[in-house]
C-alpha positions, 0 to 999 in steps of 0.5 A: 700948470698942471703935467699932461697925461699925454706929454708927446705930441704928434703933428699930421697933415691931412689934405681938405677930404681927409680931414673931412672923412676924419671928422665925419668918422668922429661925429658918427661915433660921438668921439670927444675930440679930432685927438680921440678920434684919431687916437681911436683910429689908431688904436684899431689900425693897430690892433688889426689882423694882416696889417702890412708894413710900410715897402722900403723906400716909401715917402710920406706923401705915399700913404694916404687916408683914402687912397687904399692903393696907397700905403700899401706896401707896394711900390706906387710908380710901377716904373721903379719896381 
């Protein structure tokens, strides 16, 4: 078997509309694959300008795909700031 030009592998879970948005997005711009696609997603998030950075004591089930409020650097539950 031939050496994987991308060796590291990394496993997101995405709720039923977030992967639909996903794949919409893909298809719309022809990607190749959901991992092209994604990577591409990536790629341009990473690259933007004024990008913020994750608050201290953010979970993973704070940042969501289609949730803007989220994610954000802000603390979700307003009782806790």
């Amino acid at each position: 078997m031939s050496e994987l030009e991308r060796p590291q592998r990394l496993q997101i879970m995405l709720t039923e509309e977030e992967l639909a948005a996903v794949e919409n997005w893909r298809f719309e711009k022809r990607m190749p694959s959901r991992s092209a696609a994604v990577r591409e997603l990536l790629r341009r998030g990473l690259a933007s300008e004024g990008f913020l950075t994750a608050g201290t004591g953010m979970k993973s089930q704070d940042f969501g795909v289609l949730d803007p409020a989220k994610g954000d650097g802000e603390n979700p539950d307003p009782s806790k700031a």
